[in-house]
MARGUVEX-988165 format. One line per 10 residues: for each residue x, y, z of N, C-alpha, C. Coordinates in steps of 0.05 Angstrom, whole numbers. Layout:
! MARGUVEX-988165
X:Y:Z:X:Y:Z:X:Y:Z ~ ...
! end
This chain:
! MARGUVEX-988165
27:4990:-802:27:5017:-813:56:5024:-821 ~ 56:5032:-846:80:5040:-842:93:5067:-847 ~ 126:5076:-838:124:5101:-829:109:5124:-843 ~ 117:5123:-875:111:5145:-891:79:5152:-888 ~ 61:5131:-887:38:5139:-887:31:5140:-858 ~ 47:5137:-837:38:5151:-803:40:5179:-804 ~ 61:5182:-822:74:5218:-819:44:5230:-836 ~ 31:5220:-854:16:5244:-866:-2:5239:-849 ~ -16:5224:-836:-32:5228:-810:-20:5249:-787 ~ 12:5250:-781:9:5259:-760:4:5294:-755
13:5301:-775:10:5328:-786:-7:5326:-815 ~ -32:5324:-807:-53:5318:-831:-59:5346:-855 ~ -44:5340:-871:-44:5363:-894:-52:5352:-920 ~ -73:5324:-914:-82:5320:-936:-98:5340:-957 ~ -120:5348:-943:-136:5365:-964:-128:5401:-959 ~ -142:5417:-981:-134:5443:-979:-137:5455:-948 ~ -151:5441:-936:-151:5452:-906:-128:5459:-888 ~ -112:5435:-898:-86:5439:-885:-82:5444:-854 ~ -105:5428:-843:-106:5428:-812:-84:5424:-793 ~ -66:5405:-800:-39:5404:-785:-46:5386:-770
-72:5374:-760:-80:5357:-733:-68:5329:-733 ~ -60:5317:-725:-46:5293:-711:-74:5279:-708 ~ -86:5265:-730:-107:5254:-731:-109:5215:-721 ~ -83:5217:-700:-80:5190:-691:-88:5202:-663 ~ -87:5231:-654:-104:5240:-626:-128:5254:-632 ~ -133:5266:-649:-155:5286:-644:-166:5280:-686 ~ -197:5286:-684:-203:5295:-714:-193:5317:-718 ~ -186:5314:-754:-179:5333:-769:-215:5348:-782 ~ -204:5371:-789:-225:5385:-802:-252:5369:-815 ~ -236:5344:-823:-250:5327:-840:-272:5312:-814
-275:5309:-787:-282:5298:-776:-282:5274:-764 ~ -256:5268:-780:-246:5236:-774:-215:5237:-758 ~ -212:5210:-748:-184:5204:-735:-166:5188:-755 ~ -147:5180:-751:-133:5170:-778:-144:5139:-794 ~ -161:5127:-773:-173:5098:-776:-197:5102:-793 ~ -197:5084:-818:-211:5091:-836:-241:5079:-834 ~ -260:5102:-839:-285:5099:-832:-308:5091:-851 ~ -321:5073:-861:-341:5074:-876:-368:5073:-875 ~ -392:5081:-889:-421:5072:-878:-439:5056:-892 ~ -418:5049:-916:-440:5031:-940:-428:5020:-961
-426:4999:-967:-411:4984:-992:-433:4975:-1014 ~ -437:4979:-1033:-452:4975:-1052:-456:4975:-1081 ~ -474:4957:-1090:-473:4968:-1126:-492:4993:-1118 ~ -476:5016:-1138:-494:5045:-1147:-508:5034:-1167 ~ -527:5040:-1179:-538:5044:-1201:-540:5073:-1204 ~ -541:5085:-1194:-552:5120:-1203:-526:5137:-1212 ~ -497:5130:-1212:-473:5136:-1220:-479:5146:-1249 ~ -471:5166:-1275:-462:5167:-1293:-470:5137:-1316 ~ -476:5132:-1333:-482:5107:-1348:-446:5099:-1358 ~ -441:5113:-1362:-400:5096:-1364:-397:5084:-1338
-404:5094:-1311:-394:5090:-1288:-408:5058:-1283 ~ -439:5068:-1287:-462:5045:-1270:-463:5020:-1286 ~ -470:5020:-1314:-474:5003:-1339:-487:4983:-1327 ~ -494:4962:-1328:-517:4948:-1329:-516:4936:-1298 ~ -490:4935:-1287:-485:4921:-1266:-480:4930:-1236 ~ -477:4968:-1238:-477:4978:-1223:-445:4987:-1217 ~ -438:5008:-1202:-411:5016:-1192:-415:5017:-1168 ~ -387:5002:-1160:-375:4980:-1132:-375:5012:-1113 ~ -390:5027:-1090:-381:5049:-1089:-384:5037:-1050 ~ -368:5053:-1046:-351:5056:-1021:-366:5077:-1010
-382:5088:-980:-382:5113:-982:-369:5113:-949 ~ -342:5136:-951:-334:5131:-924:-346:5155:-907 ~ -333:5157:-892:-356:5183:-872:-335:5197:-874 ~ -348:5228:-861:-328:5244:-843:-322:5257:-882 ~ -322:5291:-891:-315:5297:-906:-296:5323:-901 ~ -279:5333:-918:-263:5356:-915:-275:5381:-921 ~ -306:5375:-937:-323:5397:-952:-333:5411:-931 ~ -358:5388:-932:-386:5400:-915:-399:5420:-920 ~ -408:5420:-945:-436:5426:-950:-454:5429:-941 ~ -474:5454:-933:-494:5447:-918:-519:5438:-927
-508:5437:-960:-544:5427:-961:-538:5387:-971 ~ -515:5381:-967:-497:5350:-962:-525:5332:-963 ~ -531:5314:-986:-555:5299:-980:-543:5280:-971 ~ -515:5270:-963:-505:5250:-945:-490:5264:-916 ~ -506:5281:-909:-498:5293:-885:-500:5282:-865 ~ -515:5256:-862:-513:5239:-838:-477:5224:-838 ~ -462:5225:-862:-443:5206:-856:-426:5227:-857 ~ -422:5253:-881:-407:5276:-875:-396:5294:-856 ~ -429:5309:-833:-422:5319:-821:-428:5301:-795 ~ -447:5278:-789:-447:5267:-762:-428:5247:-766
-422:5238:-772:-393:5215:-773:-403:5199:-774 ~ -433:5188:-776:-439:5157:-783:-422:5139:-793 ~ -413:5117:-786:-398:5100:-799:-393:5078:-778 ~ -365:5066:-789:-356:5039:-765:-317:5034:-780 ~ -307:5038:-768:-275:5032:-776:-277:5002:-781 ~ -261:5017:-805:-248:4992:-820:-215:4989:-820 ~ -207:4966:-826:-183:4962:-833:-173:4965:-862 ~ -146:4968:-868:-134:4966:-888:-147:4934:-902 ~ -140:4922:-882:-139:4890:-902:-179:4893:-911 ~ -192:4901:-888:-228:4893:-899:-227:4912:-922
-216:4944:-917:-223:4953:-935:-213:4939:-971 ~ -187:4923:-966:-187:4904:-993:-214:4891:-996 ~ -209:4877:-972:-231:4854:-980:-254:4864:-995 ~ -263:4891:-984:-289:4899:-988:-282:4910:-1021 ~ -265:4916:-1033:-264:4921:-1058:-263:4893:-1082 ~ -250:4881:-1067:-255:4844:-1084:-279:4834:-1088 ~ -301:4834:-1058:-338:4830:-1055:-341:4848:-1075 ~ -346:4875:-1075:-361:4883:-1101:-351:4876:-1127 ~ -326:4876:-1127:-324:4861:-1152:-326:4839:-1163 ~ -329:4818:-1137:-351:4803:-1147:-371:4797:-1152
-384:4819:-1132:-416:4820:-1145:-427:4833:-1168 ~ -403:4831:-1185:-407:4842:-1215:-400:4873:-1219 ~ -395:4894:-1201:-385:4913:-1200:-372:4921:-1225 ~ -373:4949:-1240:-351:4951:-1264:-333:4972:-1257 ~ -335:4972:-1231:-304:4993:-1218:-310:4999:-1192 ~ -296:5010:-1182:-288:5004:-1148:-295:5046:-1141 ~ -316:5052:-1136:-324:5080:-1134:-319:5094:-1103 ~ -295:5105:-1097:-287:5114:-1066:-304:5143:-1061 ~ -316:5137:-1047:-343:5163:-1046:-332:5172:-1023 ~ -314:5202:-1030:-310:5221:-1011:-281:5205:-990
-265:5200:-1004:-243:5187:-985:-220:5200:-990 ~ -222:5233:-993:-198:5246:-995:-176:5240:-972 ~ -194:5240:-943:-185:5240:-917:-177:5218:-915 ~ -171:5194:-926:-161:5172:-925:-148:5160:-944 ~ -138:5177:-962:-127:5171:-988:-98:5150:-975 ~ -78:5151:-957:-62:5133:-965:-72:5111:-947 ~ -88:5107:-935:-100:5084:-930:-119:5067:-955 ~ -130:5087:-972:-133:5071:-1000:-115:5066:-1014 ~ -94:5078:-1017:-66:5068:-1034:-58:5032:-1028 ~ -54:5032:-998:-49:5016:-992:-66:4993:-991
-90:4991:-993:-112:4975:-986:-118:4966:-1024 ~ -112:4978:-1041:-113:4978:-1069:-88:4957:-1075 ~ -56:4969:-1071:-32:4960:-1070:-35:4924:-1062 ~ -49:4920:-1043:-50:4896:-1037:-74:4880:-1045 ~ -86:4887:-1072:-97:4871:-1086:-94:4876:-1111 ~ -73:4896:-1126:-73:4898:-1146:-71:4877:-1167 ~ -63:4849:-1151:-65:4828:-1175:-85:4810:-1180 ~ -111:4827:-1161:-134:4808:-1172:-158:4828:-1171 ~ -146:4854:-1164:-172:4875:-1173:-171:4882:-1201 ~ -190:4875:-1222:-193:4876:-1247:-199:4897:-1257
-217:4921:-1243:-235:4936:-1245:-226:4957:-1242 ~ -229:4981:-1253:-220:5015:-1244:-228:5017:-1232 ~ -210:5032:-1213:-212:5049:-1187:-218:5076:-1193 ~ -244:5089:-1181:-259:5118:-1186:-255:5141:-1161 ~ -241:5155:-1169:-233:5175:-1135:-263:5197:-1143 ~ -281:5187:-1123:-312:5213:-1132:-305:5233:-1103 ~ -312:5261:-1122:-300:5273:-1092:-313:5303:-1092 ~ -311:5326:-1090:-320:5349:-1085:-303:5375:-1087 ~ -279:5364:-1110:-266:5373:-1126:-251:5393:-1107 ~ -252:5406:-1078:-226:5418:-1060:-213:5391:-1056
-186:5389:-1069:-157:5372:-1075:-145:5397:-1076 ~ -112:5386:-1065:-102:5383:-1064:-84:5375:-1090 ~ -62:5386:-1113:-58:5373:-1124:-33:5350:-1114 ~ -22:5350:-1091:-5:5326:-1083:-15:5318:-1076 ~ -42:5314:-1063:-59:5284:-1054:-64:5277:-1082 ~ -67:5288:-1104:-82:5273:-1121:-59:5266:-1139 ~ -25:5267:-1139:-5:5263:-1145:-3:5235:-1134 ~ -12:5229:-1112:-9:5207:-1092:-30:5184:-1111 ~ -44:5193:-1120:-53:5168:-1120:-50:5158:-1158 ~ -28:5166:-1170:-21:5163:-1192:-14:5130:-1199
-26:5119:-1201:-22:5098:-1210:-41:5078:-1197 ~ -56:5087:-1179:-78:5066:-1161:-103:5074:-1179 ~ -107:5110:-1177:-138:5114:-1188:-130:5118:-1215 ~ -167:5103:-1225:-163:5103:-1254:-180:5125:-1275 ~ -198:5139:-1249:-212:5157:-1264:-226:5171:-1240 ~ -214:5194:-1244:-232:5215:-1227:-260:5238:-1235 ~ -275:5236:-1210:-302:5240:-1209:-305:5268:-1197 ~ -291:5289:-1207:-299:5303:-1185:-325:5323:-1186 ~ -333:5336:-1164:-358:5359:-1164:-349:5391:-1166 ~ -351:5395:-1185:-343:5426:-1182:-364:5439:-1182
-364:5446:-1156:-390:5465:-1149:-387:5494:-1150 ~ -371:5511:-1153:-379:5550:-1151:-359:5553:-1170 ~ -367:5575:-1173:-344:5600:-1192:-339:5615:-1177 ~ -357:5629:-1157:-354:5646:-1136:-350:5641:-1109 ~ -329:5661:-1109:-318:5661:-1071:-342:5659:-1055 ~ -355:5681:-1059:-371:5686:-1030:-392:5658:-1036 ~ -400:5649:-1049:-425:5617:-1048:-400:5598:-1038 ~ -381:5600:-1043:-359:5581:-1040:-355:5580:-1009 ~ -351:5601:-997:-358:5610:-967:-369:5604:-952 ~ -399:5614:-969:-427:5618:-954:-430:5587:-950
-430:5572:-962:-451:5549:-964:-425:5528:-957 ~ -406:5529:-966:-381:5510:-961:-357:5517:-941 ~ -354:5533:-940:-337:5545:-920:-307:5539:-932 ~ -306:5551:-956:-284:5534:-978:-267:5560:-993 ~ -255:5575:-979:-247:5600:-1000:-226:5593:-1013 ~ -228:5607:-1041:-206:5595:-1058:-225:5575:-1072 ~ -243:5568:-1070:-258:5544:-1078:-246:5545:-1111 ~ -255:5554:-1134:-253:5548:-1150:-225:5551:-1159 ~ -211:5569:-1154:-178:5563:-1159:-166:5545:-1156 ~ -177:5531:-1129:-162:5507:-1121:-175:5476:-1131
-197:5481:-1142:-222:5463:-1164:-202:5452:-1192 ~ -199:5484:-1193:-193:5476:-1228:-155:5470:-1234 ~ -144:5472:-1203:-120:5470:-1206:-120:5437:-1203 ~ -136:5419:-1192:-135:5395:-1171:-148:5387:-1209 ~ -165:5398:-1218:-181:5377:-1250:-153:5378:-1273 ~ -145:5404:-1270:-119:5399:-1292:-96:5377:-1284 ~ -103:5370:-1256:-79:5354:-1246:-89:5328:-1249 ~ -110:5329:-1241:-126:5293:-1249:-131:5289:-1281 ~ -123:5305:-1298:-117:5298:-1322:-99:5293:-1333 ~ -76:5313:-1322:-45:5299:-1322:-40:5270:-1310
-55:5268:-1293:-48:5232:-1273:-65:5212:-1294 ~ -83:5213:-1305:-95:5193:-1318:-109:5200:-1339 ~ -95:5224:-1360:-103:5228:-1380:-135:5233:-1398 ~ -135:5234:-1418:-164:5240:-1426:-185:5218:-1426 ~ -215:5218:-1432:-227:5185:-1422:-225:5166:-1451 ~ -218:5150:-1439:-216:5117:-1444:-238:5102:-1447 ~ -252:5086:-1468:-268:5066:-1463:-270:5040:-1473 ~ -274:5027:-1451:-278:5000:-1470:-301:4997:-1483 ~ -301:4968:-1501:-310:4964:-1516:-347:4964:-1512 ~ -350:4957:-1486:-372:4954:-1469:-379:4987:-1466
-373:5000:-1479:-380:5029:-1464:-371:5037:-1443 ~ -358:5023:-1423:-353:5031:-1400:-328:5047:-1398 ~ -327:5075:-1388:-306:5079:-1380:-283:5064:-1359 ~ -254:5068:-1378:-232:5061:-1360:-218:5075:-1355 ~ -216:5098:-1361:-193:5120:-1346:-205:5146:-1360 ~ -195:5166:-1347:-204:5190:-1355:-220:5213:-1332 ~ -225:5226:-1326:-238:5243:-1305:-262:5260:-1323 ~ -288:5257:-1305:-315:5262:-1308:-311:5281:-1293 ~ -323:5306:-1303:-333:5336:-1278:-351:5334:-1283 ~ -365:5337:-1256:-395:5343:-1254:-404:5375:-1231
-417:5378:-1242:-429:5406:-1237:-462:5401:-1228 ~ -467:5402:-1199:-493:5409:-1193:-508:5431:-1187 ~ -526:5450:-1214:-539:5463:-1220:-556:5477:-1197 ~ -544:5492:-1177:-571:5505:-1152:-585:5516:-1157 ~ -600:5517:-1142:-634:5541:-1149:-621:5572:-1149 ~ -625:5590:-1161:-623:5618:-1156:-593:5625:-1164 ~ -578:5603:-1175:-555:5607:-1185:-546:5603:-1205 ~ -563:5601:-1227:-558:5593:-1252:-535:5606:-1269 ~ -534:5643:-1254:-508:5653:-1272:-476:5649:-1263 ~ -485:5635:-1240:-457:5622:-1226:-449:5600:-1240
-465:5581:-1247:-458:5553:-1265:-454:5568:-1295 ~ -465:5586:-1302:-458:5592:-1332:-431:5608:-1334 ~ -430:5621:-1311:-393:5627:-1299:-373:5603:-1304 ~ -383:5590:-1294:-362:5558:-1284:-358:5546:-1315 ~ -374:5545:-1328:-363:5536:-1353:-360:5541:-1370 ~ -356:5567:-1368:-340:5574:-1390:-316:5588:-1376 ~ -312:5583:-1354:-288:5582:-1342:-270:5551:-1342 ~ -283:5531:-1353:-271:5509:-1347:-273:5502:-1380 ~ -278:5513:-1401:-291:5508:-1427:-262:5497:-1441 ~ -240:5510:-1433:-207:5496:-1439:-205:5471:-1440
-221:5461:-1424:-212:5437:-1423:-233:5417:-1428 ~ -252:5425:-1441:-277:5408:-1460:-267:5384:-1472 ~ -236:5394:-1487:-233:5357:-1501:-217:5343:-1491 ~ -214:5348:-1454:-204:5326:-1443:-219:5325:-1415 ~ -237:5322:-1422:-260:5315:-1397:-282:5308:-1407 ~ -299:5294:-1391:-336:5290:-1396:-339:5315:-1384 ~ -367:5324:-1379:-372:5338:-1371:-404:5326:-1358 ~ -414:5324:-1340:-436:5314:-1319:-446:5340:-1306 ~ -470:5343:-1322:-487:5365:-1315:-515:5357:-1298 ~ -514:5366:-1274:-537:5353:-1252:-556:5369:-1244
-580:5351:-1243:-598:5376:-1238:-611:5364:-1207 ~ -602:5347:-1202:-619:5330:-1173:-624:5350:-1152 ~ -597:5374:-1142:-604:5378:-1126:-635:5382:-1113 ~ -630:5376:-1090:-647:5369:-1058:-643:5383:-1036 ~ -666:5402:-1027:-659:5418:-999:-657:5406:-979 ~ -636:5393:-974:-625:5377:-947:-612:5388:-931 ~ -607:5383:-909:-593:5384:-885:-606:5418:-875 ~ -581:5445:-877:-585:5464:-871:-594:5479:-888 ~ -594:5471:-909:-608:5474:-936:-630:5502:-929 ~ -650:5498:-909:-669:5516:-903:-662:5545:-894
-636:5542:-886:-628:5564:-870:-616:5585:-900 ~ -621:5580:-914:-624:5599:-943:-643:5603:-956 ~ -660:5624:-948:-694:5619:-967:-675:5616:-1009 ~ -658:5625:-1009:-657:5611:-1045:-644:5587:-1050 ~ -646:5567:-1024:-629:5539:-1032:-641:5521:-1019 ~ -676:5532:-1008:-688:5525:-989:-715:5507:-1015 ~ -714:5506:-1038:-725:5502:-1066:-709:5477:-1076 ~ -728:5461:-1091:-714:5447:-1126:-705:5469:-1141 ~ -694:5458:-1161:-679:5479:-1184:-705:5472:-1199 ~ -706:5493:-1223:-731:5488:-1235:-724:5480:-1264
-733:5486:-1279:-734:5459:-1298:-718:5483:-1320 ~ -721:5504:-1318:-719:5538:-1335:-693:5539:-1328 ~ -684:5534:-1296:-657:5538:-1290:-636:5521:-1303 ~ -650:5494:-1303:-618:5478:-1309:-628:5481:-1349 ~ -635:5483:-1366:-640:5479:-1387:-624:5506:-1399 ~ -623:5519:-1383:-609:5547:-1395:-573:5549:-1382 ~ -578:5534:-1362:-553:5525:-1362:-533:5496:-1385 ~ -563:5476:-1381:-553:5464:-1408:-537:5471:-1427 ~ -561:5492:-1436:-558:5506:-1472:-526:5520:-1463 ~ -523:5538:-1451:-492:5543:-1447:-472:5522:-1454
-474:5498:-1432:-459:5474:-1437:-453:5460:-1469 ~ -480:5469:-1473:-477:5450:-1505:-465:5469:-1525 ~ -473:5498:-1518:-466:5522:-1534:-434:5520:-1532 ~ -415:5516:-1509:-392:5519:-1502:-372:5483:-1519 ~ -390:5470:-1525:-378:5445:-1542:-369:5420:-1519 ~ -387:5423:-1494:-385:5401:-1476:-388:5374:-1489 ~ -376:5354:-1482:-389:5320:-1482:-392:5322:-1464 ~ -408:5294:-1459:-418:5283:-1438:-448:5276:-1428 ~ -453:5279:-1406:-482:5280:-1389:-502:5298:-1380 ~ -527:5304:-1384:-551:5308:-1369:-567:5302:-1351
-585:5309:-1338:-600:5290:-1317:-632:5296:-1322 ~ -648:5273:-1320:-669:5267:-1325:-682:5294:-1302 ~ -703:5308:-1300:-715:5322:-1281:-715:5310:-1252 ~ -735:5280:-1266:-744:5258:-1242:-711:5254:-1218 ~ -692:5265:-1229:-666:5250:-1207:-671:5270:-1181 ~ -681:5295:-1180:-685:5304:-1156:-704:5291:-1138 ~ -699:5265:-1126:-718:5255:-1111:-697:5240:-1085 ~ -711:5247:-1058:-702:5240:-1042:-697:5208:-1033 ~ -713:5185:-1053:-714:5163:-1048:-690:5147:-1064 ~ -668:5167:-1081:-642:5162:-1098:-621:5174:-1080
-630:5183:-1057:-601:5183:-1031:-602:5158:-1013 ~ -576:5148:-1019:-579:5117:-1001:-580:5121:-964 ~ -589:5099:-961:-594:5088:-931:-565:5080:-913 ~ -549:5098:-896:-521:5093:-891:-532:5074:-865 ~ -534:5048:-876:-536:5023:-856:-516:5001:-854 ~ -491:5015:-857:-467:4995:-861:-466:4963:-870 ~ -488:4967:-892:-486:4948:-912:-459:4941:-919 ~ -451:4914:-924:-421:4912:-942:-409:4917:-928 ~ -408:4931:-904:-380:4937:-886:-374:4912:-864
! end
């Protein structure tokens, strides 16, 4: 280990939480200790079609998040810490295996809390990882964590979920949520510019926002973008309609529902009205059998 990346463990100020915890004794906010944790290595198919393309995206999902969401359809690895520590060196290794199993980029699902342990675990294969590196995340950054990883990640994924404080609160426990959303997307555009593609269609650099559409909130998402509409010609834009009443999900009779088909379509028409590129989602993606199985596959 070496020193510079012991010190941001020891006073852990990676994400906006800014917990201060000495995450080599005790978890930080994020639920983890500084040893990096994962619960599944795998081709995605269900990623974005730039991301997945025929072969799938190499995605990482580590545990333990800085969010926590309560309606989290990976709340077994988020908020119970499912997982198994890994090393710097496996976690290379484990980015070389998916790229050999045909992988078309290396997808770090939720590894804010471990960002310079991915620096380093990247660093030491940069001369035979071929593939972009994808930071997917839940869009509270930090813009010096995401300064940090200027030259490793090649395209950021993030989720911008609220326009508003109080849902930002209520459901995330995230105040400031969108100030500190749209300060962390202007910065992941500065680090790796507008998107890139190759010839294959596939994206190679560039940052995708995605926005998942809740039940009973439709004038909150039609808030969000045209709050974010500035920056239409240097972003995709990934409009989702999957959500799933998971986890605590129930403990809100209006998030306790699917979104309905009226909700996200009128949120659409905004999107398309506002001059977005990018993505939609089929109705069918709200299904619980498209949230993976955290069986420490690949790890």
């Amino acid at each position: 280990m070496n020193s510079d990346t012991e010190l941001l463990y020891t006073r852990c100020e990676l994400c906006p939480r800014r917990c201060g915890v000495n995450r080599y004794e005790k978890r930080g906010y994020c639920g983890e200790y500084a040893a990096p944790r994962a619960a599944k290595a795998c081709l995605h198919m269900w990623e974005e079609p730039c991301l997945s393309g025929t072969g799938g995206s190499g995605a990482l999902f580590f545990s333990g998040c800085s969010l926590k969401c309560i309606y989290c359809q990976n709340h077994s690895i988020s908020w119970a810490g499912k997982g198994k520590d890994i090393t710097v060196r496996r976690m290379s290794e484990i980015f070389l295996e998916l790229q050999e199993k045909g992988a078309h980029n290396i997808d770090l699902i939720t590894a804010t809390h471990f960002v310079p342990h991915v620096i380093r675990a990247a660093d030491a294969v940069k001369d035979r990882l071929h593939i972009p590196i994808v930071f997917n995340c839940g869009g509270y950054e930090r813009t010096e964590t995401i300064e940090m990883m200027r030259g490793t990640v090649s395209v950021f994924l993030p989720d911008v979920k609220y326009f508003s404080d109080e849902l930002a609160i209520k459901y995330s426990n995230a105040p400031d949520y969108f100030p500190t959303a749209l300060k962390a997307v202007e910065k992941m555009i500065d680090t790796v510019g507008k998107p890139v593609f190759g010839e294959n269609g596939l994206i190679k650099s560039g940052v995708i926002v995605r926005h998942m559409v809740l039940p009973s909130h439709r004038k909150d998402s039609d808030r969000l973008l045209r709050e974010i509409a500035h920056l239409k010609d240097d972003i995709l834009l990934s409009l989702m309609s999957q959500y799933t009443p998971f986890y605590r999900a129930a403990e809100h009779k209006e998030l306790s529902r699917r979104l309905s088909t009226y909700e996200y379509e009128k949120v659409r028409e905004t999107a398309l009205s506002l001059g977005f590129k990018g993505y939609s989602q089929e109705r069918t993606s709200a299904k619980e059998e498209y949230t993976p199985e955290f069986d420490m596959e690949g790890i």
